[in-house]
C-alpha positions as CSV (number, residue, x, y, z in Angstrom):
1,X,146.6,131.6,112.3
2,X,146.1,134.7,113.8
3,X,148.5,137.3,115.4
4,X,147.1,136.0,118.8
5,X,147.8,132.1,118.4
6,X,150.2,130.8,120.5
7,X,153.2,129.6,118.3
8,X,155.3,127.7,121.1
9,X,157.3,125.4,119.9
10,X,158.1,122.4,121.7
11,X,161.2,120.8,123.1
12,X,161.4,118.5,120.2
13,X,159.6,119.9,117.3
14,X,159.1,123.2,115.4
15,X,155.4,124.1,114.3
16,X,154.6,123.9,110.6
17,X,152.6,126.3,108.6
18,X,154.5,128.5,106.6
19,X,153.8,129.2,103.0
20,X,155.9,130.4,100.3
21,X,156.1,134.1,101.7
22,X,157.3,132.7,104.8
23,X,160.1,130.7,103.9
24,X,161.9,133.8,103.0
25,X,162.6,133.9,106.1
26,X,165.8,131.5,105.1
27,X,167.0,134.9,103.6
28,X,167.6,135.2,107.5
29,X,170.1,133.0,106.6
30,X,169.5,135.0,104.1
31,X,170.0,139.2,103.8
32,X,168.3,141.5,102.2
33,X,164.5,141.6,100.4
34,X,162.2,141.5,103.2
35,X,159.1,139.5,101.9
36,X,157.1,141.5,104.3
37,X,155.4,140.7,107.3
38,X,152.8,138.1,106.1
39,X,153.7,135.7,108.7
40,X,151.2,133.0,109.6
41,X,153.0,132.4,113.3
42,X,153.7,135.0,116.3
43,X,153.9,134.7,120.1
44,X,151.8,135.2,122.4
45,X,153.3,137.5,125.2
46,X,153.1,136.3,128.4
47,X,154.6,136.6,131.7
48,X,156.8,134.3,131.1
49,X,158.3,135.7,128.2
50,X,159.2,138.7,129.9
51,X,162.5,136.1,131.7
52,X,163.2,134.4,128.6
53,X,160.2,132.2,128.9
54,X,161.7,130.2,131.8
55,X,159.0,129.2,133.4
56,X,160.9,126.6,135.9
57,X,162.8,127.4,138.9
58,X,166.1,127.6,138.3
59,X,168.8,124.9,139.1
60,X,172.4,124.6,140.2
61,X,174.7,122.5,138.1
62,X,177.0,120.8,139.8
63,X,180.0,122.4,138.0
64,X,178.6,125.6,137.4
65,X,176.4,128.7,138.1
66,X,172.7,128.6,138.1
67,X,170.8,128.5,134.8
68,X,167.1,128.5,133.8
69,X,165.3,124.8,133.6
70,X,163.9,126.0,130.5
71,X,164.0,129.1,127.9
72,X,162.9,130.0,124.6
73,X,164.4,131.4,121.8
74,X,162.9,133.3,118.8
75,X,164.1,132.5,115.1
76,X,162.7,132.7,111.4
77,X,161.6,129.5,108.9
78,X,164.2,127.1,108.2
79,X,166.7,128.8,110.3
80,X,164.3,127.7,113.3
81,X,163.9,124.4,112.2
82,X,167.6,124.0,112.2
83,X,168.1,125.3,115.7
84,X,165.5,122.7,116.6
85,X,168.1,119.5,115.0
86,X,170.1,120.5,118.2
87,X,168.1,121.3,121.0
88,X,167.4,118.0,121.6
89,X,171.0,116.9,121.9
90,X,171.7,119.8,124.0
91,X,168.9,118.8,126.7
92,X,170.5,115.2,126.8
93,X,174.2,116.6,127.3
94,X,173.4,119.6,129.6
95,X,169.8,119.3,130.9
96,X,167.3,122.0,130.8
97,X,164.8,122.3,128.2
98,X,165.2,124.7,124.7
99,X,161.7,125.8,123.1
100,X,162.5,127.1,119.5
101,X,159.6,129.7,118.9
102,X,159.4,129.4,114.8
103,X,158.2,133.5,114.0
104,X,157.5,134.9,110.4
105,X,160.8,136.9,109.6
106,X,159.6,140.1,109.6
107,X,157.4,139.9,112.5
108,X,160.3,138.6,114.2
109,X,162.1,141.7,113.6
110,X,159.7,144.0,114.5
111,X,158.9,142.3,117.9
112,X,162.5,141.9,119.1
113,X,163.5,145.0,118.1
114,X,160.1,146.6,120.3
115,X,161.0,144.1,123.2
116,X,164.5,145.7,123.5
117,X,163.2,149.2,123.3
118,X,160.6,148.6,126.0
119,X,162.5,146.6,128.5
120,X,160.1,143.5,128.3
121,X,158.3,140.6,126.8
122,X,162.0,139.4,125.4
123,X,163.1,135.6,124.9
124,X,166.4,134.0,126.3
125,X,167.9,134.5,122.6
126,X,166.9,135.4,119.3
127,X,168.5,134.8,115.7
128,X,169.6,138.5,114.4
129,X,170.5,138.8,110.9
130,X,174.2,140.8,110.0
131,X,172.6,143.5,108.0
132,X,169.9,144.6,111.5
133,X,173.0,144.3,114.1
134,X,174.1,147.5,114.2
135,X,170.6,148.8,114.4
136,X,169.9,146.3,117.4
137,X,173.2,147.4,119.2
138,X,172.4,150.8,119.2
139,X,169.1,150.0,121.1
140,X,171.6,149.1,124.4
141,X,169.2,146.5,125.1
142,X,171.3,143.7,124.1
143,X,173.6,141.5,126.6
144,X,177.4,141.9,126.4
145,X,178.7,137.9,125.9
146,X,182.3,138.9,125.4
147,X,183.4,137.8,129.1
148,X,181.8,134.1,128.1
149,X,183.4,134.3,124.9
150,X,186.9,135.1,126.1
151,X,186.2,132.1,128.6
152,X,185.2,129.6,126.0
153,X,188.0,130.3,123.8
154,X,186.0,129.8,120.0
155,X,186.0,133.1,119.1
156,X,188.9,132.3,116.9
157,X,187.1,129.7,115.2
158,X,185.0,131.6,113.1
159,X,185.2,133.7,110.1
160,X,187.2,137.1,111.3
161,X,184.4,139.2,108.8
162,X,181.9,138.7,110.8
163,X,182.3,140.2,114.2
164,X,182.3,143.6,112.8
165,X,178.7,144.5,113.0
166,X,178.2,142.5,116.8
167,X,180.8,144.6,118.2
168,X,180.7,147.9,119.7
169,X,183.0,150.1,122.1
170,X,180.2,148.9,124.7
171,X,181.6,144.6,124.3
172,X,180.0,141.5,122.0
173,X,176.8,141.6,121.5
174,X,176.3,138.1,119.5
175,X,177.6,134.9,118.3
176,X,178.4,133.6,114.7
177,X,176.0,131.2,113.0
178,X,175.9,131.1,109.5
179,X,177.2,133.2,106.2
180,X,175.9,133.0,103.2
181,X,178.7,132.9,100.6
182,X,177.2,133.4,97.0
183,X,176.8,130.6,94.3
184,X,174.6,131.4,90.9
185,X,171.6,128.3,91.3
186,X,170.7,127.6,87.5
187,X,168.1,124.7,86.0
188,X,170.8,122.7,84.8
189,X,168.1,121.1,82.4
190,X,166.8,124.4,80.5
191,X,170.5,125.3,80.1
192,X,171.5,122.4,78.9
193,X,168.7,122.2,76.2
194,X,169.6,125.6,74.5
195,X,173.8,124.8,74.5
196,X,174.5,127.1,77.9
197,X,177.8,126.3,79.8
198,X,177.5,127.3,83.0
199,X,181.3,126.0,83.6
200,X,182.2,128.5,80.6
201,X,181.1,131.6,82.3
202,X,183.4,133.5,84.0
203,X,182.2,137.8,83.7
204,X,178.5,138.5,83.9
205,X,179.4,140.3,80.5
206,X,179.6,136.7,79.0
207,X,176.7,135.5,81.2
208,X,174.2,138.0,79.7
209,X,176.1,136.8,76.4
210,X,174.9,133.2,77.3
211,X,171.6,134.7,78.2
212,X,171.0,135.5,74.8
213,X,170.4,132.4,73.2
214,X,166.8,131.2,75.5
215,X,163.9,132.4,73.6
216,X,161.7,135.1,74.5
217,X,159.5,133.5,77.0
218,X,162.0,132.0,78.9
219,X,164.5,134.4,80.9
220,X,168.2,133.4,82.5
221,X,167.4,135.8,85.3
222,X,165.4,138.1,87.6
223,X,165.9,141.5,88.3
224,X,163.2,141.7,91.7
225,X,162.5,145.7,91.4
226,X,161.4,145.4,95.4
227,X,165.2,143.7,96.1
228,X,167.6,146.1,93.6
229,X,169.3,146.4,96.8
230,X,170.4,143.2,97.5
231,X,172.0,142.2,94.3
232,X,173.8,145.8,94.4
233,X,175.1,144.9,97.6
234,X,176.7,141.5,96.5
235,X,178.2,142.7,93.6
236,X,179.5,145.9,95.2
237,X,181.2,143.8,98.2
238,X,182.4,141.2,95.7
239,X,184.8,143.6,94.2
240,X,185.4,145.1,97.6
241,X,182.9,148.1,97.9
242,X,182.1,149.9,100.9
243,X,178.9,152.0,101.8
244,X,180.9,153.8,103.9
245,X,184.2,154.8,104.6
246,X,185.9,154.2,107.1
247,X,185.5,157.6,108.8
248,X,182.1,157.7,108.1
249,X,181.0,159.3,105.0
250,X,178.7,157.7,102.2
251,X,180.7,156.2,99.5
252,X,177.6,154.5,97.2
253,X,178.3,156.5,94.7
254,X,182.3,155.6,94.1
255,X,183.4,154.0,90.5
256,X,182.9,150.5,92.0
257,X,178.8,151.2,93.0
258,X,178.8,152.8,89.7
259,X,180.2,149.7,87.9
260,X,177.9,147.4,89.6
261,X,175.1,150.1,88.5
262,X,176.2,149.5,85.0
263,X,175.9,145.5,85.2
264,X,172.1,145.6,86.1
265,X,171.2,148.3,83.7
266,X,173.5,146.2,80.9
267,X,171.3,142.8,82.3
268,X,168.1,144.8,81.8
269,X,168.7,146.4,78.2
270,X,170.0,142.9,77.0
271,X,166.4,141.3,77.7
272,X,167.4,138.3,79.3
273,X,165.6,139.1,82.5
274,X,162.1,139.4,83.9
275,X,161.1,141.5,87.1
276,X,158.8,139.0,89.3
277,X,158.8,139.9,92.5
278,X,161.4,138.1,94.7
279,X,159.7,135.8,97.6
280,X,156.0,135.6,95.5
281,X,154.4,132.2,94.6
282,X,154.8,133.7,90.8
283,X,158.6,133.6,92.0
284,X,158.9,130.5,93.0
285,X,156.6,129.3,90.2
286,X,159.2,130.7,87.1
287,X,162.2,129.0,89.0
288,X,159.7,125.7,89.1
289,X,158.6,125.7,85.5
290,X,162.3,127.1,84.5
291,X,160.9,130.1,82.7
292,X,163.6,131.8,85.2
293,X,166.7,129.7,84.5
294,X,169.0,130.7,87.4
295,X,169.4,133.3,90.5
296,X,172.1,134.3,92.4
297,X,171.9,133.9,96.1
298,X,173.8,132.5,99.3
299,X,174.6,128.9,100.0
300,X,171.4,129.1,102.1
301,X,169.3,129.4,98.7
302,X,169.5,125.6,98.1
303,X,167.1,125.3,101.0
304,X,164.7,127.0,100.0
305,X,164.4,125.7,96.6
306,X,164.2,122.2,98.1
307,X,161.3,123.0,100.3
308,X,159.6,124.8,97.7
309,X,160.6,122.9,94.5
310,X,161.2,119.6,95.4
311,X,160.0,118.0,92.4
312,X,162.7,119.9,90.5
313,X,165.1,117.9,92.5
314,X,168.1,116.7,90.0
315,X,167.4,119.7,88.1
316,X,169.8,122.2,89.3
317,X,173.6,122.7,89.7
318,X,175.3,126.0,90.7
319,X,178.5,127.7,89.7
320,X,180.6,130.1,91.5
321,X,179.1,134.1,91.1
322,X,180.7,135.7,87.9
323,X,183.1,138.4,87.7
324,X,182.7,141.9,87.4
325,X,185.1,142.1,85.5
326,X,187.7,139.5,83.8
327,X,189.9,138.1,86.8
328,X,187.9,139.9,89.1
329,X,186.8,138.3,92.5
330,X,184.0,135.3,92.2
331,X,183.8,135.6,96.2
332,X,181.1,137.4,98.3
333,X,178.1,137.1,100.6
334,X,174.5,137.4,100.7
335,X,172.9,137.0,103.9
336,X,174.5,135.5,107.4
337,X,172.5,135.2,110.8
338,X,173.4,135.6,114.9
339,X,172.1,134.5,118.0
340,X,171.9,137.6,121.0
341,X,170.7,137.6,124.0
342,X,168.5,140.5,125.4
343,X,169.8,142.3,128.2
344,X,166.7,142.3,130.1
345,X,166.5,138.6,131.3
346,X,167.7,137.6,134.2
347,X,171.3,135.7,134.9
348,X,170.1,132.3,134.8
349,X,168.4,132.5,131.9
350,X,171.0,134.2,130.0
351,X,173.3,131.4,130.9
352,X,171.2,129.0,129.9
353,X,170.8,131.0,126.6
354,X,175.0,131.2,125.9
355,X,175.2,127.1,127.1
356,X,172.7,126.5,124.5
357,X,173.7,128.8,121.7
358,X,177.5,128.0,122.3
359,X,176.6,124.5,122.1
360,X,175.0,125.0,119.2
361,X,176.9,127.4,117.0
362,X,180.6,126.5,118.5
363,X,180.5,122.9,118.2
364,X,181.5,121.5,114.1
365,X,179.7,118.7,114.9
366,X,176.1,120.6,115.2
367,X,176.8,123.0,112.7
368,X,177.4,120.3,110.2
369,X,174.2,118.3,111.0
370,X,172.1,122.1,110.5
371,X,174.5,122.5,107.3
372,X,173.6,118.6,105.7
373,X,169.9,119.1,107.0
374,X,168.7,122.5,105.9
375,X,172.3,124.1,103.7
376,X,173.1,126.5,107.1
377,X,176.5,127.5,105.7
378,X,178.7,127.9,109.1
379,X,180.6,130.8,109.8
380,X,182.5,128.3,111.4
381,X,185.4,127.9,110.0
382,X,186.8,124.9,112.1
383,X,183.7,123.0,110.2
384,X,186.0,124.0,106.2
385,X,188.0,120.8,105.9
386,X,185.1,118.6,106.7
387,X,183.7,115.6,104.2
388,X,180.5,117.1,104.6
389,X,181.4,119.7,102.2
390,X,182.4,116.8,99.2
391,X,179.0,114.8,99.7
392,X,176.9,115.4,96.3
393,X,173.6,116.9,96.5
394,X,170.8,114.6,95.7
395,X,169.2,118.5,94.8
396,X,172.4,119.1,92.9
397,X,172.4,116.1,90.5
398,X,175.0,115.2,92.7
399,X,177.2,118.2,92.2
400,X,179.3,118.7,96.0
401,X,178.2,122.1,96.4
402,X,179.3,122.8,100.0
403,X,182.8,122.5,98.5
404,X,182.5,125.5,96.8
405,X,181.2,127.4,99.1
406,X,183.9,126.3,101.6
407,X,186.4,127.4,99.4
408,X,184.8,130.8,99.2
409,X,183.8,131.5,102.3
410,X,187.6,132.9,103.3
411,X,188.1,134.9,100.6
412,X,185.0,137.1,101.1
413,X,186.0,140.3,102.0
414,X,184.3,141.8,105.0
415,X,181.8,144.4,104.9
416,X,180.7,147.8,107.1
417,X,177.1,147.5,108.4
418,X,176.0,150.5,110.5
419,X,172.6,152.0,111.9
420,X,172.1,154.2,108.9
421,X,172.6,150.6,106.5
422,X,168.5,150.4,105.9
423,X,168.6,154.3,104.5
424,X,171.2,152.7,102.3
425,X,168.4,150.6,101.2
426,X,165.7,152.6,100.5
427,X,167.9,154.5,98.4
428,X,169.2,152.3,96.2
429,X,166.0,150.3,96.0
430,X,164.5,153.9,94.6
431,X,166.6,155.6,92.3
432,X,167.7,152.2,90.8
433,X,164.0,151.9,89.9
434,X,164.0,154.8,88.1
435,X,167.3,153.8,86.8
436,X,165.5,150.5,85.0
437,X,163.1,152.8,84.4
438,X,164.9,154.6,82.2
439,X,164.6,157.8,83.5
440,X,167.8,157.9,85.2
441,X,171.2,156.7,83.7
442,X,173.4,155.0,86.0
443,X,175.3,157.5,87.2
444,X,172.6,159.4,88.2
445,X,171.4,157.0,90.4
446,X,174.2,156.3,92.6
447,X,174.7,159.7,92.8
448,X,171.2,160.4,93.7
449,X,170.9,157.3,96.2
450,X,174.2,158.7,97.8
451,X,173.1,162.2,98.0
452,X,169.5,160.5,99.3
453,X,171.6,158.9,102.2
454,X,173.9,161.8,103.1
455,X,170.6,164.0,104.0
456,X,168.9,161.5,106.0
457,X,171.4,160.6,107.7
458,X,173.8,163.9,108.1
459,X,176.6,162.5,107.1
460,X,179.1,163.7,104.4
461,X,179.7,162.6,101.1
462,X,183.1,160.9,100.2
C-alpha cells in the first residue's frame, strides 16, 4: 500500500499487511527503538475524520448524554488488533459502532501529533505510548478526562506509576492500558544444549559469565546500536534511576547511569553479543535460527515473537531480568501504552470515545481476553490475582509466564517522563555509540550525553 490507501478498519476486523518492521509497533506496547516509519497502512483524511470519524448522527441513550453512532480510533500492530477483540462486545453492550484504524507505529505518531497541532483531521481516540505523553500534553490539544474518571471511580484500579506522565496542572489527559514489566526471553533449546541455567542466573555479571560458554557464531545477546537507549533506560529505572530530578535538572550522568553504562560496555568486551539492528528481518531471523539466544524486553515481547517465529513455538522460556548488582531489584519496565482523546472532536464523539475506552481498558474481563490473546500486560491491577496469569504458554513450553510478570508489575518503580525525554534519547543513543566504539570510556559518555541534554534543553546539571 501506499500512503494514500484507505486503511479503515471495520467494525469487526483489523486489516492485515504488516511485515516484520511493522510489528514493532507492539513496542507500543512496547517503548523505545522506533523501527522507523516504514509502515505499509495510513489514513486517508477525510471530513469525517476531522469529528472523530463519526460519520452518523448522533443518538440519545436512554440513560445518558448523547454520543456519536460511530468513531474511530487510531492504534499501532498488535496493540490494534487487541483493541479490535473488544469492540465488538462493546457495540453489543452499548450500541454504536468502534472502527480500529490499524497505522504503522511511527506514522501513527507523526500524524496524531500534526492533528493536535493543527486543530483537525483527529480520530475519537488514539493509543499514545508513556515515553511520547508528556510531549503530546504539552501540545494542549488533548481532552481533559479527569471529570469522567472521578465519575467512574477506576482510577484506583490501576498501577499508581503510571499516571505521572498523563497528568498535568491542566487535568488527565489519558487512560491506563498496558505496561510492559521486563522478563529476559531466551531459546530454551540452544541454552540447554551448551549446559546454560537460566534459573541459575541472578546478576548480569553471571549472565555474561553464562554467556561465555556458546561458541563464536552463536551469541546470548544483542546490543541494537540504533536502541542503546532503551536497554539504558530499563536498567537505569530497575535500580531506581531518574533522568531527572525532581526539580528539574539532568541527572544521566549520576553513579547509577554510570553503573548501567558499565554493564553494556562489560556485555560488549566479553563477546557474547552481536549488534543486528533491533526490529530488522536479520533480527528476527538470529532469534529464529537461535544464533541470538535471548533478549530482554517487556511482557509484550512474547507477541511478537509468536507472530513472527511461530515455528519456534516450544522453544522459549523466560526468567525474571538480572540484577545489577547481587540483591539488586529484578523489577522494571519497558514500554506501556494509553488511550487519549483529542480535544478537537466534538462532545458526542468524545463520549463515545471514553464509553468505549473505559469499557475497554477498565473492565478485567477485556483486558484479560487482549492479555491471553496478544500478551497486553494490563496496568490493571484489579486483573493481578487472576488464573489467567498461571495458564502455561503453549509459546513457553508451558512455562506460566504472566505469573511473573504479575508479581513484578507492583514492584516497578515509577519513572519521570518529560518533553525534553527524546533529547534524552538521542543522547544516549550517540555517545554510547562511541562508547562501544571504544572511543569513549564510560564515564565519558554519560557525562557527555548529560552535558548533550543540559544544552538542548537549558536545563542544569545535577
Amino acid at each position: 500500500m501506499t500512503n494514500n490507501d484507505r486503511n479503515s478498519v471495520g467494525r469487526r476486523r483489523v486489516l492485515k499487511g504488516v511485515g516484520l518492521a511493522g510489528l514493532a509497533g507492539l513496542a507500543g506496547c512496547a517503548g523505545t527503538g522506533d523501527p522507523g516509519s516504514s509502515s505499509t497502512q495510513t489514513t486517508e483524511s477525510s471530513d469525517s475524520m476531522s469529528s472523530g470519524g463519526s460519520t452518523d448522527a448522533e443518538t440519545t441513550a436512554a440513560s445518558g448524554p448523547a454520543m456519536a453512532d460511530s468513531i474511530e480510533v487510531w492504534g499501532w500492530d498488535v496493540a490494534a488488533k487487541s483493541l479490535d477483540l473488544v469492540d465488538e462486545p462493546y457495540e453489543e453492550a452499548n450500541g454504536g459502532a468502534v472502527s480500529i484504524n490499524q497505522i504503522g507505529r511511527a506514522d501513527l505518531k507523526d500524524k496524531f501529533k500534526s492533528t493536535l497541532l493543527s486543530g483537525s483531521g483527529a480520530p475519537a481516540a488514539s493509543m499514545m505510548e508513556s515515553v511520547d505523553a508528556a510531549s503530546w500534553v504539552s501540545t494542549g490539544g488533548l481532552r481533559d478526562i479527569s471529570a469522567w474518571l472521578e465519575d467512574s471511580g477506576i482510577k484506583g484500579e490501576f498501577v499508581e506509576g503510571k499516571w505521572g506522565p498523563l497528568e498535568s496542572d491542566a487535568g488527565t489527559f489519558a487512560l491506563p492500558w498496558d505496561i510492559g514489566p521486563v522478563g529476559t526471553f531466551y531459546r530454551r533449546d540452544v541454552l540447554d544444549e551448551h549446559d546454560i541455567d537460566a534459573d541459575s542466573v541472578e546478576t548480569w555479571d553471571e549472565y555474561i559469565e553464562e554467556g561465555e560458554k556458546l561458541p563464536d557464531d552463536q551469541y546470548l545477546l544483542n546490543l541494537p546500536s540504533n536502541d542503546y537507549d532503551g536497554l539504558w533506560r530499563m536498567m537505569y529505572r530497575q535500580i531506581g534511576g531518574q533522568p531527572f530530578t525532581s526539580n528539574g535538572e539532568v541527572n544521566i550522568h549520576s553513579d547509577k547511569s554510570l553503573q548501567v553504562a558499565r554493564i553494556l560496555n562489560r556485555i560488549r568486551d566479553s563477546g557474547v553479543a552481536n549488534d543486528v539492528a533491533s526490529w530488522s528481518s536479520s533480527w528476527f531471523t538470529a532469534f529464529g535460527e537461535g544464533t541470538t539466544a535471548s533478549l530482554t524486553a517487556g511482557a509484550w515481547m512474547e507477541g511478537t515473537l509468536k507472530a513472527e517465529l511461530g515455528d519456534t513455538s516450544g522453544n522459549w522460556g523466560v526468567f525474571k531480568p538480572p540484577a545489577v548488582e547481587s540483591g539488586g531489584s529484578r523489577a522494571t519496565n519497558w514500554g506501556g501504552s494509553n488511550v487519549t482523546i483529542p480535544a478537537q472532536v466534538s462532545e458526542e464523539t468524545a463520549r463515545r470515545a471514553w464509553d468505549y475506552m473505559s469499557f475497554a481498558l477498565g473492565r478485567p474481563e477485556n483486558q484479560l481476553t487482549m492479555y491471553r490473546e496478544f500478551g497486553i500486560f494490563p496496568a490493571l491491577e484489579t486483573t493481578y490475582d487472576s488464573e489467567a496469569y498461571d495458564e502455561p504458554h503453549e509459546f513457553l513450553d508451558g512455562q506460566p509466564a504472566g505469573r511473573m510478570f504479575a508479581d513484578i508489575a507492583p514492584e516497578i518503580s515509577p519513572y519521570r517522563y518529560t518533553v525534553d525525554t527524546p533529547e534524552v534519547t538521542k543522547a544516549i543513543n550517540t555517545h554510547f555509540r562511541d562508547m562501544m566504539a571504544g572511543d569513549k570510556t564510560p564515564k565519558e559518555a554519560v557525562d557527555a550525553a548529560a552535558q548533550q541534554v543540559a544544552d538542548r534543553t537549558d536545563r542544569d546539571l545535577a
